[in-house]
C-alpha positions as CSV (number, residue, x, y, z in Angstrom):
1,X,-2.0,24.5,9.5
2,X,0.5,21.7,9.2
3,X,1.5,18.7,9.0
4,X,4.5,16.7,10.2
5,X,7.8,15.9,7.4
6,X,11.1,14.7,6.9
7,X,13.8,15.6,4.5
8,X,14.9,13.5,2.0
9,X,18.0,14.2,-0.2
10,X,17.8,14.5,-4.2
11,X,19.8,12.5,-6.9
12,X,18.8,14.5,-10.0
13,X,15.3,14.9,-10.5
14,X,14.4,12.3,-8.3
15,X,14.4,12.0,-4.1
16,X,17.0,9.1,-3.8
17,X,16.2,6.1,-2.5
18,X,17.0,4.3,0.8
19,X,19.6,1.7,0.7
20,X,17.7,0.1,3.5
21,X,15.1,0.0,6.1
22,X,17.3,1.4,8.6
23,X,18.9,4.6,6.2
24,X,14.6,4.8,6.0
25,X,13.7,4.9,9.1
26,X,16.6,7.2,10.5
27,X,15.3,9.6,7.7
28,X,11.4,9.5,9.3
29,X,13.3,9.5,12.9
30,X,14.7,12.8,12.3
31,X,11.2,14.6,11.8
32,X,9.7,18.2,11.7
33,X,6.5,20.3,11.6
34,X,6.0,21.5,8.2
35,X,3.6,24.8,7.9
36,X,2.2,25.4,4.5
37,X,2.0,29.0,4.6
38,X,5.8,28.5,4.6
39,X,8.1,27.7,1.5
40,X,10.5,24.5,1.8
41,X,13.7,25.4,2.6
42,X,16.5,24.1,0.7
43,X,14.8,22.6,-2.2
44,X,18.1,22.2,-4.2
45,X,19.3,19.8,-2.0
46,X,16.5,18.1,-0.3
47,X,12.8,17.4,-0.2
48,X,9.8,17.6,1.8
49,X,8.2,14.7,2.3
50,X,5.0,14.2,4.8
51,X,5.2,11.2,7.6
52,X,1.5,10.4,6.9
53,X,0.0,10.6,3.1
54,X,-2.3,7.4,3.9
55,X,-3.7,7.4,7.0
56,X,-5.3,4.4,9.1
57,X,-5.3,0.9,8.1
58,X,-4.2,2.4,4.8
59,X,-1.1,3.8,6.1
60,X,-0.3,0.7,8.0
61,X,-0.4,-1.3,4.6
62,X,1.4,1.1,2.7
63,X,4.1,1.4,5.6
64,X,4.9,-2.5,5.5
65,X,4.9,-2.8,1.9
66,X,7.8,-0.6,2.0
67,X,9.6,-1.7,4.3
68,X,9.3,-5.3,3.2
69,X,10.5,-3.8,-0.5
70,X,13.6,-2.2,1.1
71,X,14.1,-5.5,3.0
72,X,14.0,-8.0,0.2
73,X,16.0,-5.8,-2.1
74,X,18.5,-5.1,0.8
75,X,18.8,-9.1,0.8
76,X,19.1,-9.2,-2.9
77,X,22.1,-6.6,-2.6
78,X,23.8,-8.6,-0.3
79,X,23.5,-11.6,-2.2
80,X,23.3,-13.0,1.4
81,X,21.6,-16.1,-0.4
82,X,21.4,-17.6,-4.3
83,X,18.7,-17.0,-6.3
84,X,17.3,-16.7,-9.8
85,X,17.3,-13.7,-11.6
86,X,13.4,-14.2,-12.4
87,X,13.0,-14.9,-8.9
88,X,13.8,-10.8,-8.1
89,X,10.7,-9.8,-10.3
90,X,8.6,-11.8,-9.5
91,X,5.4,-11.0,-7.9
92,X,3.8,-11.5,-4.5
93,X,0.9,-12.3,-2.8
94,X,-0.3,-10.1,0.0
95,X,-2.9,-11.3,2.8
96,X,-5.0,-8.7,5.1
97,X,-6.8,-9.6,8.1
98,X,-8.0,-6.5,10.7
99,X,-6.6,-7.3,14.1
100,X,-10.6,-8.5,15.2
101,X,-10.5,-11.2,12.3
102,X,-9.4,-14.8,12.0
103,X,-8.8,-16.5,8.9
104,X,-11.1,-19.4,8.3
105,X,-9.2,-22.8,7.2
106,X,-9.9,-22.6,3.9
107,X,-9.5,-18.9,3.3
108,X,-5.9,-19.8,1.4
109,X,-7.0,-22.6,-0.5
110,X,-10.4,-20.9,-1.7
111,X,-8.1,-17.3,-2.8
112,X,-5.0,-18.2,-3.8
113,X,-6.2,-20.6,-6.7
114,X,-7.9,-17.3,-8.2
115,X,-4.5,-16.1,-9.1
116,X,-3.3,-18.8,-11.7
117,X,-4.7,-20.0,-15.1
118,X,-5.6,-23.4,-16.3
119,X,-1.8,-24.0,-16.9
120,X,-0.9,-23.2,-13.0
121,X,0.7,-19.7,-14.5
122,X,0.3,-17.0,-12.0
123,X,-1.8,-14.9,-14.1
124,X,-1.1,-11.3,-13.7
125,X,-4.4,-10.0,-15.2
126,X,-6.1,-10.6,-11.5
127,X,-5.3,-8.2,-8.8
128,X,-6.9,-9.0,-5.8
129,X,-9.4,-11.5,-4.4
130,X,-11.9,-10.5,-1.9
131,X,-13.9,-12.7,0.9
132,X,-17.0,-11.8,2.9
133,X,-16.7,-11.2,6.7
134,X,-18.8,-12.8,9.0
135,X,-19.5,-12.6,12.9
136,X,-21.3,-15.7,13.8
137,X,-23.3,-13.7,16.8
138,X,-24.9,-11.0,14.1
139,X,-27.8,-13.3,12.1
140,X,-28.9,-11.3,9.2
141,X,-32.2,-10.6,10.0
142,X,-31.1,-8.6,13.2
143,X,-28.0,-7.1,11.5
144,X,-29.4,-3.9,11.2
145,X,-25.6,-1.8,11.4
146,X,-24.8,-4.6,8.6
147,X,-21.5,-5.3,10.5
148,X,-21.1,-8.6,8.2
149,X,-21.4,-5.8,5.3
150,X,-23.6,-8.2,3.8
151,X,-25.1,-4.8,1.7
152,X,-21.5,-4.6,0.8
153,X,-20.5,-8.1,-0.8
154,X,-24.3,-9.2,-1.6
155,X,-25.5,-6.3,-3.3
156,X,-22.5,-3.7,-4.1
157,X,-20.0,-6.5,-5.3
158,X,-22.1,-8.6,-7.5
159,X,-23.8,-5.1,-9.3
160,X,-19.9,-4.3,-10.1
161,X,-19.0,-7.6,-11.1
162,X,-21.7,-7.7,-13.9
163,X,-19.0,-4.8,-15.4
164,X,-16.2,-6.7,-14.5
165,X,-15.7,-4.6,-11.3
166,X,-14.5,-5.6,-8.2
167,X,-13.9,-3.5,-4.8
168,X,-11.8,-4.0,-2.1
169,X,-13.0,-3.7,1.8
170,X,-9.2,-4.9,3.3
171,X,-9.6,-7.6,5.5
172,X,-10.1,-10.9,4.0
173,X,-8.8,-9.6,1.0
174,X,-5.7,-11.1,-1.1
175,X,-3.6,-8.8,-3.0
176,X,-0.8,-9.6,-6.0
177,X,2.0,-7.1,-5.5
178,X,5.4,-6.3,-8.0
179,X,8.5,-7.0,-5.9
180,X,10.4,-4.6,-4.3
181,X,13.5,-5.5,-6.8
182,X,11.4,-4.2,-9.6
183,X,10.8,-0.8,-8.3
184,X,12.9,2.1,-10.1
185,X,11.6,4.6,-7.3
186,X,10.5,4.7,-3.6
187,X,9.1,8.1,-4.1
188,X,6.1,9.1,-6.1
189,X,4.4,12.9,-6.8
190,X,1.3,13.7,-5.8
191,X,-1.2,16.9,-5.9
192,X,-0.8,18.5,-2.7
193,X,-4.0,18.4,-0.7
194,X,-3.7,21.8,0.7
195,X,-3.0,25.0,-1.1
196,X,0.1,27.0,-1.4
197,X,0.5,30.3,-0.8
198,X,-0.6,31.7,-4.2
199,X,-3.7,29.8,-4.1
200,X,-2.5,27.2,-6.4
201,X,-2.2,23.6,-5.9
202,X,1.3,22.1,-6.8
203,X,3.1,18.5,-6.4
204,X,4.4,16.6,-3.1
205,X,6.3,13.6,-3.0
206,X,5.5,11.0,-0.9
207,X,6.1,7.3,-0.1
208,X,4.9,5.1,-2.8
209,X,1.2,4.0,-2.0
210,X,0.3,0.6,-3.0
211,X,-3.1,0.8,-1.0
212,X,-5.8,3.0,-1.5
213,X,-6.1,5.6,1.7
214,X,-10.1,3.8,1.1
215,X,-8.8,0.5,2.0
């Protein structure tokens, strides 16, 4: 059993960081097949770190909310343009649509609102918004594989808002994400999913996840 990896070099305790996209993506370029049975060579000096810890849509997200976070601090390094120092932490907001969906005109003018107060303040209290999907050719009453998930948003969502709960289906959804300035790490640890040899489960590192693999 395996998995595929790439090495990653160590700064004291923690894997150091790209610079850049590029210095990233050279480091995923250069790839090998990790077997678990096996122990990591050269831990002193470098780490093992998987190609895919989110898979699927997931993995997608996570993947571009790195590299856009290596981008916009790789401007910011640069200086290649002036701007204010609360400008480099402050948050951002993060639109999904699945490759099959289309935004409806008023999708950015119903969500985005959500994220501010009374005072036009972003308010950093809400996370995410979340719209319904619809296919105009499905009509509820013959529905049956509930492809407008009306189960989901009709039933699911408003029993978990009544708690203040809220969950996220991906598409259609509107996220508020930290900058890529503010982020000490790139790296993150994580319980392994599979065993090591001793039976025993220890820690990975992996890229940082903003997205739930259940996105």
């Amino acid at each position: 059993v395996g998995s595929w990896y790439y090495n990653v070099p160590m700064t004291g305790p923690y894997p150091r960081s790209p610079s850049s996209p590029d210095e990233w993506l050279k480091w995923r370029k250069d790839r090998h097949i990790l077997r678990y049975s096996a122990p990591d060579d050269d831990t002193s000096m470098h780490i093992q770190v998987p190609l895919r810890s989110s898979h699927g849509k997931a993995g997608g997200l996570n993947f571009v909310d790195n590299f856009i976070a290596l981008k916009v601090k790789q401007l910011f390094d640069a200086q290649h343009f002036q701007v204010e120092e609360r400008q480099k932490t402050a948050p951002s907001l993060y639109a999904i649509a699945d490759a099959r969906h289309q935004f409806q005109p008023n999708f950015f003018t119903s969500c985005v609102p959500a994220f501010f107060d009374a005072k036009r303040k972003l308010n950093p209290l809400v996370g995410f918004t979340q719209a319904p999907q619809h296919y105009p050719e499905y009509k509820d009453k013959f529905d049956y594989l509930d492809n407008n998930n009306a189960q989901f948003f009709r039933l699911n969502a408003m029993i978990r808002h009544c708690c203040g709960g809220v969950s996220s289906c991906g598409t259609n959804g509107v996220w508020q994400l930290s900058p890529g300035g503010s982020r000490k790490h790139f790296w993150e640890p994580r319980k392994k999913r599979v065993r090591d040899p001793d039976n025993s489960k220890g820690k990975q590192w992996i890229e940082r996840e903003q997205f739930h693999t259940s996105c």
